[in-house]
C-alpha positions as CSV (number, residue, x, y, z in Angstrom):
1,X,0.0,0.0,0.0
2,X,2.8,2.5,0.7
3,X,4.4,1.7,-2.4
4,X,1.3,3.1,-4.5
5,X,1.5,6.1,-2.3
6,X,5.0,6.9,-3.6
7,X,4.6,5.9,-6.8
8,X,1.0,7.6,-7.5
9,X,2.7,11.6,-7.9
10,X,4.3,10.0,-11.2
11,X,1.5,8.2,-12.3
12,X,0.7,10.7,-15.7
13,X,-3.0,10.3,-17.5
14,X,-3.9,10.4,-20.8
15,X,-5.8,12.8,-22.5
16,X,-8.8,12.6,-24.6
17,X,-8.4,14.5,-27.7
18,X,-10.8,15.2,-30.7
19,X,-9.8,16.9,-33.9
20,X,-12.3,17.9,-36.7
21,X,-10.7,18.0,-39.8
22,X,-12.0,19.6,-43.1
23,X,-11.0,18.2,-46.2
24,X,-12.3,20.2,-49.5
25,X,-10.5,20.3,-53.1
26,X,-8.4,17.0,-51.3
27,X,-6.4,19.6,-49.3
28,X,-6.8,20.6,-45.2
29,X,-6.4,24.4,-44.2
30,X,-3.2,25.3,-43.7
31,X,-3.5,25.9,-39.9
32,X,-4.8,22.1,-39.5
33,X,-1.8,20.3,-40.6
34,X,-0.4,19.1,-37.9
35,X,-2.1,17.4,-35.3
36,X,0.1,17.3,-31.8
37,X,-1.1,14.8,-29.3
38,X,1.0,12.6,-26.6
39,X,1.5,9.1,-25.8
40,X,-1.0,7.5,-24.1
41,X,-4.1,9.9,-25.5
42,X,-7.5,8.8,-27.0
43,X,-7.2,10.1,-30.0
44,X,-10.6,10.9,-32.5
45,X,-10.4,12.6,-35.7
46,X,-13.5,13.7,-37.2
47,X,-13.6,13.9,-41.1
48,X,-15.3,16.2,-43.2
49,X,-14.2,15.8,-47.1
50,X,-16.3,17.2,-49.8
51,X,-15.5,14.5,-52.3
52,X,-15.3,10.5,-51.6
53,X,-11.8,9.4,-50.2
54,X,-10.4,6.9,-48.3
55,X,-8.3,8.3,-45.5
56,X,-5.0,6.3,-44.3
57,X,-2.9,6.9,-40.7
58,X,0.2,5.4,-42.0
59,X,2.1,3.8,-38.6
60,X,-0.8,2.8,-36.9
61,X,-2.0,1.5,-40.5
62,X,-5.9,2.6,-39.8
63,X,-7.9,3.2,-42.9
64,X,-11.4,4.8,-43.4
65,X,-13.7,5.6,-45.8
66,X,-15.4,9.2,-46.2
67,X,-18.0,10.5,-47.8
68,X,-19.4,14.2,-48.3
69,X,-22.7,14.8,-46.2
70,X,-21.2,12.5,-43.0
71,X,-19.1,12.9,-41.1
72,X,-16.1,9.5,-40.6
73,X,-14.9,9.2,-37.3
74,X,-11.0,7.7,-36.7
75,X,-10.8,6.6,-33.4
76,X,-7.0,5.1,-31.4
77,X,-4.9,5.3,-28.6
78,X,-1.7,7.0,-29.6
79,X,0.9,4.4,-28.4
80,X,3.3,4.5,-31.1
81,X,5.6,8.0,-31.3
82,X,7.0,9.7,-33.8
83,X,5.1,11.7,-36.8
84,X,2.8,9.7,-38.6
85,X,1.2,11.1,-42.2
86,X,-2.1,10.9,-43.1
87,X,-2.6,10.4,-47.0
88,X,-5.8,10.4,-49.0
89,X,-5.9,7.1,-50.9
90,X,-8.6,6.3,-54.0
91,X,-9.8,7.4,-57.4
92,X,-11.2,10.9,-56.0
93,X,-7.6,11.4,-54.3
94,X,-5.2,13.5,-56.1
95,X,-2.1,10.6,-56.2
96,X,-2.5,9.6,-52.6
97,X,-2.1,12.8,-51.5
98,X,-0.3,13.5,-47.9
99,X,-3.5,16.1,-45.9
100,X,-1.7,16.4,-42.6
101,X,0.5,14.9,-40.0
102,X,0.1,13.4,-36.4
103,X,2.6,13.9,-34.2
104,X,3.1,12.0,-30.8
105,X,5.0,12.9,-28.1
106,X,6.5,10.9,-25.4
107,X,5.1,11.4,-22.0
């Protein structure tokens, strides 16, 4: 029991963090590409595209499929680090095209 006591001030929680991301003419605003989250965090990342894509986290090798009018939800727990890009895949991408980065941090 005294061992948790000690131990507890170091104990560090993760975070949840949500991210809506707009994609139109297969690009994101400029502001909006890079997403900065750390090791350990819930991670969402809410997708708005205005054509049909199929989004890809490379690293944690996640893919989705979006469509305009919904919105595609990309849901993990960051336990990988390092910077991780996110490309567009699919006929209505413009040659897989890289739309932003996800960056995680070490805790």
């Amino acid at each position: 029991m005294a061992l948790a006591c000690v131990l507890a001030p170091w104990v560090v929680r993760a975070a949840e963090r949500s991210f809506e991301v707009r994609i139109e003419n297969g690009r994101v605003p400029e502001g909006s590409r890079t997403l900065r989250v750390s090791e350990g965090d819930s991670v969402r990342l809410a997708f708005r595209v205005d054509r049909p894509m199929t989004l890809h986290l490379h690293g944690y090798d996640i893919e989705l499929r979006a469509e305009p009018g919904k919105v595609a939800e990309m849901k993990f727990v960051a336990r990988a680090t390092g910077r991780f890009p996110l490309h567009a895949h699919g006929a209505q991408a413009q040659n897989e095209a890289l739309l932003l980065y996800v960056e995680v941090y070490p805790q």
